[in-house]
MARKOL-589553 format. One record per atom (N, C-alpha, C, O): x, y, z; residue in three letters. Coordinates in steps of 0.001 Angstrom, whole numbers, plus 500000, padded with zeros to 6 digits. Example, Ala and Ser with C-alpha at 12.3 -4.5 7.8 and 13.67 -1.06 7.14 Angstrom:
<rs>
513190494310507800ala;512300495500507800ala;513200496700507800ala;514236496681508465ala;512850497750507080ser;513670498940507140ser;512900500030507870ser;513409501138508039ser;
</rs>
This chain:
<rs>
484663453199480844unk;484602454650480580unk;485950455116480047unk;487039454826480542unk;485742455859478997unk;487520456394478545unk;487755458170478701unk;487159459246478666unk;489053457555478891unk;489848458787479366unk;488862460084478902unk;488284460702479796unk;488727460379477863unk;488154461985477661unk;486080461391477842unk;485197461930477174unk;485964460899478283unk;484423460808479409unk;484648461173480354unk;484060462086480933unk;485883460324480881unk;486570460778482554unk;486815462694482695unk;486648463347483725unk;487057463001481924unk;487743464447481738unk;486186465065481644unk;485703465553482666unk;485593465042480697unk;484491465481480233unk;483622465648481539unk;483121466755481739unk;483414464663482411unk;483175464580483596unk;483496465611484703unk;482708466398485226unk;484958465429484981unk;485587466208485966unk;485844467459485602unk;485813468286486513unk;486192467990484084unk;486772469323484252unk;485229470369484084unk;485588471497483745unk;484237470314484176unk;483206471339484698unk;483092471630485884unk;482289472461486306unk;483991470893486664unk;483917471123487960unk;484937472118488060unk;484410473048488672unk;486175472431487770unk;486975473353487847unk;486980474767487877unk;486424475239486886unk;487329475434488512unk;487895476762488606unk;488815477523487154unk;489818476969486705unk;488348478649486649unk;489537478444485116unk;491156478539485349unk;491860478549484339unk;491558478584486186unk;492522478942486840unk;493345477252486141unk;494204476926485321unk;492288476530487222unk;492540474992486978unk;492566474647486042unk;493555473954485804unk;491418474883484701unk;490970474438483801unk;492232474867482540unk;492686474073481715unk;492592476254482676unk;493571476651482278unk;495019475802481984unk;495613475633480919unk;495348475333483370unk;496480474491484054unk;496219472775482911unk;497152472260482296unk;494894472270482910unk;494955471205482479unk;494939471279481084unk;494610470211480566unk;495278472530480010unk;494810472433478597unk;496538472225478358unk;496931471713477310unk;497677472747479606unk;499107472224479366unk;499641471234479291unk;500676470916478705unk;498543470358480245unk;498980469029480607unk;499469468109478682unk;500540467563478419unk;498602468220478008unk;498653467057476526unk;497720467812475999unk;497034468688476526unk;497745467287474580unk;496848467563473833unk;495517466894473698unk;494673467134472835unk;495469466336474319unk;493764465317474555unk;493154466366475320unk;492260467137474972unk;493964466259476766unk;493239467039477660unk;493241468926477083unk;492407469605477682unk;493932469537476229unk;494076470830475451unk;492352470859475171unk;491440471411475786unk;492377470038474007unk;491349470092473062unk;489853469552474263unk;488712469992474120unk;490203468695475205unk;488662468629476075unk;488512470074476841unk;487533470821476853unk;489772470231477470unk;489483471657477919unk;488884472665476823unk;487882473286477175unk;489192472806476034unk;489139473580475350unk;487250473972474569unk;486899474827473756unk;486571473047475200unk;485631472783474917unk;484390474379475504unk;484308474840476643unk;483729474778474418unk;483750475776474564unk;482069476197475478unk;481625477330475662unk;481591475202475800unk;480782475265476892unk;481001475369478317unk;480309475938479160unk;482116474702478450unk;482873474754479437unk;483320475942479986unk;483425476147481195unk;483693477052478737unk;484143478549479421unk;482960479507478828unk;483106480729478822unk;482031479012478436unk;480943479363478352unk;479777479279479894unk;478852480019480229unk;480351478051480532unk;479700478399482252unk;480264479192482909unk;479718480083483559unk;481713478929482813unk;482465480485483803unk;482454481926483100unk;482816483011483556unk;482103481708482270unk;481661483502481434unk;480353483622481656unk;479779484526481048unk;479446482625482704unk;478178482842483129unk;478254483469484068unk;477893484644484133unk;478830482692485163unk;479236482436486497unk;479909484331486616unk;479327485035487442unk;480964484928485860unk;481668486710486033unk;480331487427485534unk;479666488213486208unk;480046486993484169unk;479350488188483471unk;478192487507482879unk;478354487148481713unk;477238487291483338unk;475825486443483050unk;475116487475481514unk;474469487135480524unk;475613488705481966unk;474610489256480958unk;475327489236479640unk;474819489709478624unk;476050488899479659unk;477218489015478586unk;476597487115477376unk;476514486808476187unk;476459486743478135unk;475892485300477968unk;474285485358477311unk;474054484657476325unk;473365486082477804unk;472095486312477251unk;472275486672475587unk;471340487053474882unk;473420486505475200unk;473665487668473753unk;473242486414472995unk;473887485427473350unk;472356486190472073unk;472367484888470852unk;473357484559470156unk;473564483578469443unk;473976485476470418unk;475264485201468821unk;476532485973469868unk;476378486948470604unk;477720485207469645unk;479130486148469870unk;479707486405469038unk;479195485634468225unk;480520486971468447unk;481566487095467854unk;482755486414467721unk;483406486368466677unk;483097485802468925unk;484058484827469169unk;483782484096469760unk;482623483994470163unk;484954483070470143unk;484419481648471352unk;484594482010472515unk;485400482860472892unk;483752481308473255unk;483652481885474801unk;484998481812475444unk;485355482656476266unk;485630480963475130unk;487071480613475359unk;487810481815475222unk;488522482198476151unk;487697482585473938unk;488514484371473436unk;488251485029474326unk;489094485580475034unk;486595485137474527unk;486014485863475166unk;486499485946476152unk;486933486999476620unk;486542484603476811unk;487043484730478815unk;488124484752478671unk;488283485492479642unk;489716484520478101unk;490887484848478115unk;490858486332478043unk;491513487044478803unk;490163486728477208unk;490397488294476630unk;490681489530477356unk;491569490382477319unk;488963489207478442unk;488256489797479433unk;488970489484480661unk;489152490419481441unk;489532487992481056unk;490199487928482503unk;491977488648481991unk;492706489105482871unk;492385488631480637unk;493839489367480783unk;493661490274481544unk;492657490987481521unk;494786490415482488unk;495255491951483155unk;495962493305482206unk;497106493306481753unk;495162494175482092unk;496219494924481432unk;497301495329482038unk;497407495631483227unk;498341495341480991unk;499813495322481115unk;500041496810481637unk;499560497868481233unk;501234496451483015unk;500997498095484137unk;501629498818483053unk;502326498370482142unk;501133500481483394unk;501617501650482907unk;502735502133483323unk;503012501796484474unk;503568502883482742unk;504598503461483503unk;503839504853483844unk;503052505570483227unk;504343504885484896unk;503758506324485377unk;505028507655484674unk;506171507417484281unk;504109509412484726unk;504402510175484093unk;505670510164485327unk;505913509579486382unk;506190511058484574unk;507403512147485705unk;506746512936486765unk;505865513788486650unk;507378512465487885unk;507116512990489125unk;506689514991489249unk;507705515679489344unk;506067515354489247unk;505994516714489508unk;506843517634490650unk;507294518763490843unk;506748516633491103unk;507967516666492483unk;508936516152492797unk;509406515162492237unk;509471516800493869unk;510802515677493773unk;511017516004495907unk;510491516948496497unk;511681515185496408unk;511974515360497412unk;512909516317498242unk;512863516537499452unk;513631516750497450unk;514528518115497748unk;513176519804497452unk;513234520971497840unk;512266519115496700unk;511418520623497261unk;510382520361498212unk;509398521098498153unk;510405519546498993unk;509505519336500211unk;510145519450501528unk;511303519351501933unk;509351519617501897unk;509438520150503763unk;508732519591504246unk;507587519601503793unk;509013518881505308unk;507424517884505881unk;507903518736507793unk;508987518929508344unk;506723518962508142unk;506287519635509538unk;505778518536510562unk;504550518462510573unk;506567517473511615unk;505708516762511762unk;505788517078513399unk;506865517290513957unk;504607517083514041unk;504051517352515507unk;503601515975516495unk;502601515407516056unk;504024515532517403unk;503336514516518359unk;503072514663519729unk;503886514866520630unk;501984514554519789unk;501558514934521359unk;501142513750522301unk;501003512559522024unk;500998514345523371unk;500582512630524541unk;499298513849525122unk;499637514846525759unk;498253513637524875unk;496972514666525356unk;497405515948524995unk;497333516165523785unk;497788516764525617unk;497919518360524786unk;498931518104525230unk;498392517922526322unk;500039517886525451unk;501988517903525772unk;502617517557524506unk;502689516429524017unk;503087518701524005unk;503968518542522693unk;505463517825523131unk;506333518311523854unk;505453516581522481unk;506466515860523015unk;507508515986521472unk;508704516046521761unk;507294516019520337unk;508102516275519769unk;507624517440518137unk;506613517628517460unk;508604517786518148unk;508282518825516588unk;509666519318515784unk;510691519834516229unk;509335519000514603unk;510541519188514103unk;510167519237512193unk;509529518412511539unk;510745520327511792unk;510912520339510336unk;511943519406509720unk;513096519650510073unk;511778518358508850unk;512461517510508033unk;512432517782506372unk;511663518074505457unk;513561517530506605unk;513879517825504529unk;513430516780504247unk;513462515796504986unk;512741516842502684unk;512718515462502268unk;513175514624501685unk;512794513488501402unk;514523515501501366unk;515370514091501218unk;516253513761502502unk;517374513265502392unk;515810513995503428unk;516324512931504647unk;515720511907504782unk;516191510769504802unk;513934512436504950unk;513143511254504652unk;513431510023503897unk;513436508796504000unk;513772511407502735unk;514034509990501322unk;514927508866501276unk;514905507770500716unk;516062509740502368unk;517442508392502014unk;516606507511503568unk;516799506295503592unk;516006507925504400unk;515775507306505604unk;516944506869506256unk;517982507457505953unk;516998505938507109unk;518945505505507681unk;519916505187507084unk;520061504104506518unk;520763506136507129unk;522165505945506392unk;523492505339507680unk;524523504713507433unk;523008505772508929unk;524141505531510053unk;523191505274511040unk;523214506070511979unk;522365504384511087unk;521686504374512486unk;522616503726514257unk;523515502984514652unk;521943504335514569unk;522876504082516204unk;522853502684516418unk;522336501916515608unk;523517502231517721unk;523270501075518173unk;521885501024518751unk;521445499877518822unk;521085501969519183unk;520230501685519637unk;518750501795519012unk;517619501474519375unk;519469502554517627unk;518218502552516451unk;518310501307515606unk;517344500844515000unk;519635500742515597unk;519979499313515073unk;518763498523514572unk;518267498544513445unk;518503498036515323unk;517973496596515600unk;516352496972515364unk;515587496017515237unk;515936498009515317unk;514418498373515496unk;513742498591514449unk;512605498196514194unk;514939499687513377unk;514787500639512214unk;515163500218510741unk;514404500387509786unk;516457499632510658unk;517486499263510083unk;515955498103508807unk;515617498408507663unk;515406496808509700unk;515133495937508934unk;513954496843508089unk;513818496726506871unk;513051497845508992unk;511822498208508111unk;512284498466506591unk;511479498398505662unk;513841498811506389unk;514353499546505192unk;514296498671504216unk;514259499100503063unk;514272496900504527unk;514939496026503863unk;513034495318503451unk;513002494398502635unk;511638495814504053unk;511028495340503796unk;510208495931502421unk;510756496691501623unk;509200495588502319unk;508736495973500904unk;507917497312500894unk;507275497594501906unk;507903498074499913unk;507294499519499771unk;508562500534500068unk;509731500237500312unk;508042501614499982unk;508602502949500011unk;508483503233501250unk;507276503118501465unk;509067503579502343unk;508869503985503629unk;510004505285503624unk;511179505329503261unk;508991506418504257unk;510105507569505153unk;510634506989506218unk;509860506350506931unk;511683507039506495unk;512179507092507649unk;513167507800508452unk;514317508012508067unk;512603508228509789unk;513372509459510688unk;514210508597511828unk;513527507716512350unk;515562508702512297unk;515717508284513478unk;516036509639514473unk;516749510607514211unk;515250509352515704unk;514950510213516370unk;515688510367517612unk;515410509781518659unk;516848511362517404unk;518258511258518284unk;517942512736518884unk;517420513544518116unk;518261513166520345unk;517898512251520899unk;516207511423520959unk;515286512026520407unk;515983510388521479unk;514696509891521502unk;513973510962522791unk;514456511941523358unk;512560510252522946unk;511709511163523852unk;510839509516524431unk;510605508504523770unk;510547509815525856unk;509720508753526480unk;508500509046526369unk;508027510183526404unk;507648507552526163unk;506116507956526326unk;505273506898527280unk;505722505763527440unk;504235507242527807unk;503069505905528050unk;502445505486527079unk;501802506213526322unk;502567504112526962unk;501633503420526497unk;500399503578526853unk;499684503046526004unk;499689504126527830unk;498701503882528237unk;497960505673528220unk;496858506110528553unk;499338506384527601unk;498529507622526942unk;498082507699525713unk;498438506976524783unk;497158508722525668unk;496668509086523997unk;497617509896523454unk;498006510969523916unk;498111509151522093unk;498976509816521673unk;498675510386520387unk;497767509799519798unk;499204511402519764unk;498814511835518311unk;499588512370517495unk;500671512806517885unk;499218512451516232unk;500198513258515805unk;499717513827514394unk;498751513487513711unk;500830514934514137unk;500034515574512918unk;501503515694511868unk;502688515633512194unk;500996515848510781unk;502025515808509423unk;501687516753508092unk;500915516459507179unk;502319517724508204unk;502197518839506911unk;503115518712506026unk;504201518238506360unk;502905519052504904unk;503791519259503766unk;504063520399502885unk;503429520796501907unk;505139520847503429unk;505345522700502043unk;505725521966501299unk;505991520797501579unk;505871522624499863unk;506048522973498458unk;507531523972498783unk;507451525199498844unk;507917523753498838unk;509370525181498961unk;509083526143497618unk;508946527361497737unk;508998525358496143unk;509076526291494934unk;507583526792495173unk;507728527989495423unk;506425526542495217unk;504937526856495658unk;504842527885496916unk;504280528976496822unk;505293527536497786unk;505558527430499128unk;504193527356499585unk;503856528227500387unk;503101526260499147unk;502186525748499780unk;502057524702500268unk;502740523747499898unk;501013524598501372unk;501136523367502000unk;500152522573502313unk;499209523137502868unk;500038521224502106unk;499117520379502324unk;499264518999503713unk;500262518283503799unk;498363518917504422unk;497792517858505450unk;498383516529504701unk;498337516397503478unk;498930515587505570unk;499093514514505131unk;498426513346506718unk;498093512162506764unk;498484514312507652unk;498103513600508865unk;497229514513509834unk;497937515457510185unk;496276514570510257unk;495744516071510903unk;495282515252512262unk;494161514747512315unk;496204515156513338unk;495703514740514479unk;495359513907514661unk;494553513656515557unk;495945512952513692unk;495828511545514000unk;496318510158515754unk;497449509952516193unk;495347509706516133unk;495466508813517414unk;496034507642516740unk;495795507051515687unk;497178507456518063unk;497603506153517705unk;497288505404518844unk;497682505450520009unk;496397504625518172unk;495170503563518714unk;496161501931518917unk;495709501134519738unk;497475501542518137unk;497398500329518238unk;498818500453518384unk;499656500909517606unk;498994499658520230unk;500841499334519928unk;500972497889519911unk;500283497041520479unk;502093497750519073unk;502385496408519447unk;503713496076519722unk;504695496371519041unk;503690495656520415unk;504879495598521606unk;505938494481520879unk;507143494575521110unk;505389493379519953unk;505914492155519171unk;507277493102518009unk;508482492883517894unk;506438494078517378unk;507283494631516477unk;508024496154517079unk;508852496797516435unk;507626496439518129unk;507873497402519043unk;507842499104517939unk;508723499828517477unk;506309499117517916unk;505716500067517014unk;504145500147517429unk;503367499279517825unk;503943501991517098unk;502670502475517499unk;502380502849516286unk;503061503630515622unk;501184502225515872unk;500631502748514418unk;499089504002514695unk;498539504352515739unk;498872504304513516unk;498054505366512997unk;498281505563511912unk;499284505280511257unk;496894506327511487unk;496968506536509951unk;495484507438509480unk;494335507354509915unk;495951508110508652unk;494776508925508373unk;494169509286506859unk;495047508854506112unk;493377509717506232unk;492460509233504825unk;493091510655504498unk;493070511653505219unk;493756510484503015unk;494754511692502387unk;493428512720502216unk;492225512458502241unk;494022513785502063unk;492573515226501916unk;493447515551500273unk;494626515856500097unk;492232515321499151unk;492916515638497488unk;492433516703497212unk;491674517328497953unk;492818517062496079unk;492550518673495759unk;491028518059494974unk;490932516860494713unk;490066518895494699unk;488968518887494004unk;489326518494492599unk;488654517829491811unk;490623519081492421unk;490738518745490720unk;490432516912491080unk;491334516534490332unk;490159516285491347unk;490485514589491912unk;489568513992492137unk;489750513090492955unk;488539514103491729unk;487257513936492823unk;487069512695492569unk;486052512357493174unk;487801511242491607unk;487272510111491864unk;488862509291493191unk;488904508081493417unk;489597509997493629unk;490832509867494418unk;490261509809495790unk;489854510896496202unk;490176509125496331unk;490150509228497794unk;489991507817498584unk;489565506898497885unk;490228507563499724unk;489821506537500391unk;491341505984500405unk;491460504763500505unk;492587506817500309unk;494352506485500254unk;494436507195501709unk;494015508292502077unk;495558505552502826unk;495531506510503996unk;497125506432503932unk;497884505790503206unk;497365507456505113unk;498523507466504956unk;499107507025506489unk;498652507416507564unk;500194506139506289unk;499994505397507913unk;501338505741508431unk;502251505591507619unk;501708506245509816unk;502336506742510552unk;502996506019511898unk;502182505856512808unk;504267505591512140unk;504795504394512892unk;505902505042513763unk;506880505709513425unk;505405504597515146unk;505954504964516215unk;507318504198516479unk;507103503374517367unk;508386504158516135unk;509556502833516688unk;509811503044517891unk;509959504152518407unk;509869502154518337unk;510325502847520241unk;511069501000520517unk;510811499880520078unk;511798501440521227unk;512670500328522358unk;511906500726524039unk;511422501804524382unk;512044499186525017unk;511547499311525977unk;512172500022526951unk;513396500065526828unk;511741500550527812unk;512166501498528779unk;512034500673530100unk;510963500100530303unk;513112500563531073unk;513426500161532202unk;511707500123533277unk;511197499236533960unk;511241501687532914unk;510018501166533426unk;508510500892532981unk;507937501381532007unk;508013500015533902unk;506991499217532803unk;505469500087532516unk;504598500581533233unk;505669499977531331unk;504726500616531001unk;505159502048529920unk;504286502711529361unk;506493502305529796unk;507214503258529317unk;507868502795528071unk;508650501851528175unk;507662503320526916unk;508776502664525951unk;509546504086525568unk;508933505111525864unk;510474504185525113unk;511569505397524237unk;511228505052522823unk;511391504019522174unk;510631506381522491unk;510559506351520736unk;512018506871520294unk;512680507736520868unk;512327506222519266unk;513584506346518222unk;513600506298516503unk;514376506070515575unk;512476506597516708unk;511991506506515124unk;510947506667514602unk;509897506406515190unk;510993507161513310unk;509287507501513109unk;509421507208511825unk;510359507689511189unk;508161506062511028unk;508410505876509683unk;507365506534509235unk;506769507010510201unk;506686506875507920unk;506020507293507462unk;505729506601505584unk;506616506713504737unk;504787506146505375unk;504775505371504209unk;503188505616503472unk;502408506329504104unk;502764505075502258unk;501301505059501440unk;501629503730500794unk;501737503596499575unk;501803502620501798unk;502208501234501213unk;500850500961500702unk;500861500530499549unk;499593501102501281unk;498108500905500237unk;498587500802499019unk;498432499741498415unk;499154501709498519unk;498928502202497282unk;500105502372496177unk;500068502150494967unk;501194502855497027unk;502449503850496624unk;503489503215497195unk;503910503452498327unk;504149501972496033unk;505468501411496725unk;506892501883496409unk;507985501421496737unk;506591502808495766unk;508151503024494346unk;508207504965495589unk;507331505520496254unk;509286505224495384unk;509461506484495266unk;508570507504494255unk;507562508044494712unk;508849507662493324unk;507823508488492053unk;506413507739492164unk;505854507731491067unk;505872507274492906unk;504456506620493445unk;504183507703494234unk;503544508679493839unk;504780507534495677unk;504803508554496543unk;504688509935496208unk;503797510700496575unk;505816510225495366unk;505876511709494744unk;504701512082493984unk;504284513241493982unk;504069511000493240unk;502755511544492438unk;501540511427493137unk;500551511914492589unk;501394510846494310unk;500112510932495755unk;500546512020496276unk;499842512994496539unk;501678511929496450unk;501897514089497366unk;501639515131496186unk;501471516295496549unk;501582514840494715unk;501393516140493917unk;499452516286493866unk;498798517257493486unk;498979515029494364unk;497672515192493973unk;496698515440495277unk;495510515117495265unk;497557516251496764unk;497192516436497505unk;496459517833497405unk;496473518364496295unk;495666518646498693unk;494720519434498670unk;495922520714498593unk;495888521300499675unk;496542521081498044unk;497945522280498428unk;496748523670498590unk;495812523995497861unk;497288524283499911unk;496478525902499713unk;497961526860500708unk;497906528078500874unk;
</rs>
């Protein structure tokens, strides 16, 4: 049996991914790959109806390169916003006990830790260094909570030049701690303005930092991040999901 039988053989079995990979290898194996039945089964296999056509225009080969390219990302417009005209309102409760409330600029948010304590150190400091856009508050002094209470919390946003304001969190439970990364998460489904109506199903997720507390069952929150990593990793990401919120 010779080499391109052997090939002829094995590469219908491939994935195009693979098939792709082996047209680099030489030019024997180029031209067997290249064989246009071959991407004529995996242009069955995505788009069958596309295949019923008698005649193409091109080789199935064009065809399936053409159709699997990614289009090349957009740059997004200019932010409508900017973080010096926002005000974020954020509220947390343990059952109805308002344990903390406080108006934040948003560009405090924005720079997140510039001097964190020794005791925000070690907790806060790395989230900055991981991937996405994250708010981040350190929360001096901190406030104690149970783990084993219901906790919640809510998150508004003014417009200062508008001076309207939109929900980014409306009483959201934080359902999940984990004690490994020493963080209470939650998160809640953004509310868009009508102008938007194919936008929705973006949550916005909300992080408790806390260090352990002497007694068990108690941790000290010291931080609160706030992020739309789903979706929104860049700064002007963020800024253009907060312009396309419900503002009244």
């Amino acid at each position: 049996m010779t080499c391109e039988e052997v090939l002829n053989l094995i590469f219908p079995l491939l994935e195009d991914v693979d098939l792709a990979s082996c047209m680099a290898v030489c030019k024997q194996w180029r031209d067997v790959a290249r064989n246009d039945y071959l991407w004529k089964c995996l242009c069955a296999k995505k788009w069958p109806s596309m295949c019923k056509r008698p005649n193409i225009s091109r080789t199935y080969y064009k065809l399936y390169r053409n159709l699997y390219e990614r289009p090349k990302s957009r740059c997004l417009l200019t932010p409508r916003l900017s973080f010096d005209d926002l005000e974020f309102f954020i509220d947390i409760w343990s059952k109805n006990t308002l344990l903390f409330s406080r108006m934040v600029l948003g560009e405090v948010l924005q720079d997140g830790l510039k001097n964190p304590t020794s005791r925000t150190n070690n907790v806060l400091s790395y989230l900055q260094e991981g991937p996405g856009f994250k708010m981040t508050l350190a929360v001096e002094p901190g406030f104690s909570i149970s783990i084993s209470d219901t906790m919640s919390v809510s998150v508004l946003v003014r417009c200062k030049n508008s001076n309207k304001v939109a929900h980014i969190v409306n009483k959201s439970i934080f359902d999940y701690f984990d004690k490994m990364s020493c963080r209470a998460f939650c998160f809640d489904y953004l509310d868009f303005s009508h102008l938007y109506p194919f936008v929705s199903g973006i949550r916005a997720w909300v992080s408790l930092l806390f260090l352990d507390n002497e007694n068990d069952g108690v941790v000290d929150v010291n931080g609160i991040v706030m992020d739309f990593c789903d979706v929104a990793k860049t700064k002007d990401e963020v800024l253009c999901l907060l312009y396309l919120l419900n503002w009244n």
